[in-house]
Steps between C-alpha positions, in 0.01 A plus 500: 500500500326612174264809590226305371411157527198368366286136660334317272385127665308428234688524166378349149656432196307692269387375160349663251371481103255554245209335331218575302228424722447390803222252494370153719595190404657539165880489483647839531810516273735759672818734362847512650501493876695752684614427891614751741515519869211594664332556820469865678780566614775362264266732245548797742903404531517438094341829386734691807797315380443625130421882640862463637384473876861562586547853369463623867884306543578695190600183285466558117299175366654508160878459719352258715566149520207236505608274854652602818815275542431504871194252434543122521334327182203334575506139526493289203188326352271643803463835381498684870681530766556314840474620857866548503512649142267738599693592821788544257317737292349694766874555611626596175218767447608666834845522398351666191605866610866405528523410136606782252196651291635398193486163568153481640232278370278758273172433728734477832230718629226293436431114595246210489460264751270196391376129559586282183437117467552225197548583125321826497613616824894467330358631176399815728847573654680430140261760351565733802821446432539574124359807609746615733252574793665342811293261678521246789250183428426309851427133401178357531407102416167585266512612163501915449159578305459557166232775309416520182377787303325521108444795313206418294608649158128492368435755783778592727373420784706303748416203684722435828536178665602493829632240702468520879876353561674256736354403813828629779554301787560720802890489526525622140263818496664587858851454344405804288462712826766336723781633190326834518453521854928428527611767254764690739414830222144541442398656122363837435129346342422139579184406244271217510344451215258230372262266564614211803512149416268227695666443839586821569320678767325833422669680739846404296526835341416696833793279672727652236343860610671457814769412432588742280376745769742372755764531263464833401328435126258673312191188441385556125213259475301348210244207538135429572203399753605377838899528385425855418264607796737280779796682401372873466396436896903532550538822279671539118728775374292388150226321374378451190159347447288472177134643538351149578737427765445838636116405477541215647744631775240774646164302389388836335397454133722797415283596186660846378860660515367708817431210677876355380670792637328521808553149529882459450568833736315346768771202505726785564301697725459203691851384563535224281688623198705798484443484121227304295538487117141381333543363197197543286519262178375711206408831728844532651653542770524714803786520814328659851724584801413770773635767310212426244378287199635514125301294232643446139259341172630209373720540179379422163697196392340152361446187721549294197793335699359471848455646812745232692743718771350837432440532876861365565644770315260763647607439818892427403513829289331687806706329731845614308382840468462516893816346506665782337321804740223598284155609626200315489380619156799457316516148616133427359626671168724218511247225578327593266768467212574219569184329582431585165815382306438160645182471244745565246712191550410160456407209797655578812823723303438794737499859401836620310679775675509699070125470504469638866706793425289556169159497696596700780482844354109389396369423899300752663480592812273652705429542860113434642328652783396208771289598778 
């Protein structure tokens, strides 16, 4: 089984272009759209994928090649796989130790599990795909959501639209947890990530929790409201909130960084996270566990492009860094690279693993008292 594996039920194909202003009623003529697949955590998977999430299996990615022959080809036309497809792949990924390192998948190590539906939904797993980031898409009848981002040249500001998604009917959202729930070799991280689609139950993400618990797995988790609060009642090895959904999560207005710190330590302190990484927009970032809290500024690099999937990488970067033994702070270090080379790159493109290695050197860290 890939050491992490990544649940995103509510995937989008992301869209995304320019235009000169964004006004009411008139026509808006647009640039060149760009489409990449979206959704928290095929973002998370994509930007660990590119970071070489395999490195702890020691597989070089330049040497490595782009699909594991022991995966069956999804079906045509329908872009995702069956029930039995997916029992298929499940099977192949165990077997995944046997095979010789050199001909591992580059990401072997890292996976994304999904619900895809119609043209966009297949649009989604070919993009995933081109990438190289191994995925398993669980067939649902609706169509997979579409958002749509435009950078407003005139300005630079960006104006996201959001689409809530498919409505699930019960045996399709549960389908999701039945394959994880009969994985015979349980992941290192298991991370749910993003927002759930209508149908699903709020407690869909805490169901995951304990699983993942039962099975040994370290629950990395990264949503909001009831999603967020029902799951951290079962416990996380990571969360990552933004400020408002910390806000919103402990009904304290949170007004200065004191107030943040004390805030995300007290998730520890209380037993719900083990680690909580805050990300802070233009002030930052900070990572608390019970050895302490370590706050970073934000970077100085233009927005012209976007904010799209700077949290994503955050918590990916952070996430890999774990991954590879290193303490608390270093992993913020990394966070915050990356969270910042994703305002570099256009849409939904992610962060680049050249410009992540170029801003790293810049972060600061620094650890904060907390009473």
């Amino acid at each position: 089984m890939p050491a992490i594996l990544t649940l995103t039920p509510n995937p989008a194909l992301d869209l995304s272009t320019t235009a000169e202003r964004v006004l009411p009623t008139h026509k808006l003529r647009c640039g060149p759209v760009t489409r990449y697949a979206g959704g928290g955590g095929i973002n998370v998977a994509r930007l660990l994928h590119r970071l070489g999430a395999c490195r702890t299996l020691g597989v070089e990615s330049e040497n490595a090649p782009q699909r594991d022959p022991f995966l069956p080809d999804s079906p045509p036309h329908s872009g995702a796989m069956g029930q039995e497809d997916g029992k298929k792949w499940a099977a192949a990924v165990h077997s995944q130790p046997t095979i010789p390192k050199s001909d591992r998948l580059l990401s072997a190590d890292v996976a994304a599990w999904t619900l895809t539906g119609g043209p966009a939904g297949a649009k989604v797993q070919q993009l995933l795909q081109q990438e190289g980031v191994l995925a398993l898409c669980l067939p649902i009848a609706d169509d997979t959501r579409e958002n749509l981002s435009v950078i407003e040249t005139a300005t630079g500001q960006e104006f996201r639209f959001v689409l809530p998604g498919p409505t699930l009917a019960a045996a399709e959202w549960q389908a999701m947890l039945a394959q994880l729930a009969s994985l015979a070799n349980a992941p290192r991280w298991l991370v749910a990530s993003g927002s759930l689609p209508p149908g699903v139950p709020d407690d869909f993400y805490a169901q995951a929790a304990r699983i993942a618990q039962r099975k040994g797995a370290r629950f990395v988790l990264d949503s909001s409201g009831p999603a967020l609060a029902a799951a951290l009642q079962v416990g996380a090895a990571l969360v990552k909130p933004s400020l408002r959904e910390l806000r919103e999560l402990t009904g304290q207005a949170l007004p200065d960084a004191p107030a943040w710190q004390a805030a995300a330590q007290g998730l520890v302190r209380s037993g719900q996270a083990e680690l909580v990484a805050l990300s802070l927009g233009a002030q930052g970032g900070l990572i608390a566990s019970r050895d302490g809290v370590w706050q970073a500024p934000a970077l100085p690099v233009p927005t012209t492009t976007g904010t799209t999937g700077a949290g994503d990488c955050f918590l990916a970067a952070i996430l890999w860094a774990l991954e590879q033994g290193e303490p608390p702070p270093e992993a913020l270090r990394w966070g915050m690279a990356a969270g910042a080379a994703t305002l570099l790159a256009p849409g939904t493109a992610l962060a680049q693993v050249a410009d992540v290695q170029r801003l790293l050197p810049q972060v600061v860290v620094q650890a904060v008292p907390v009473q």
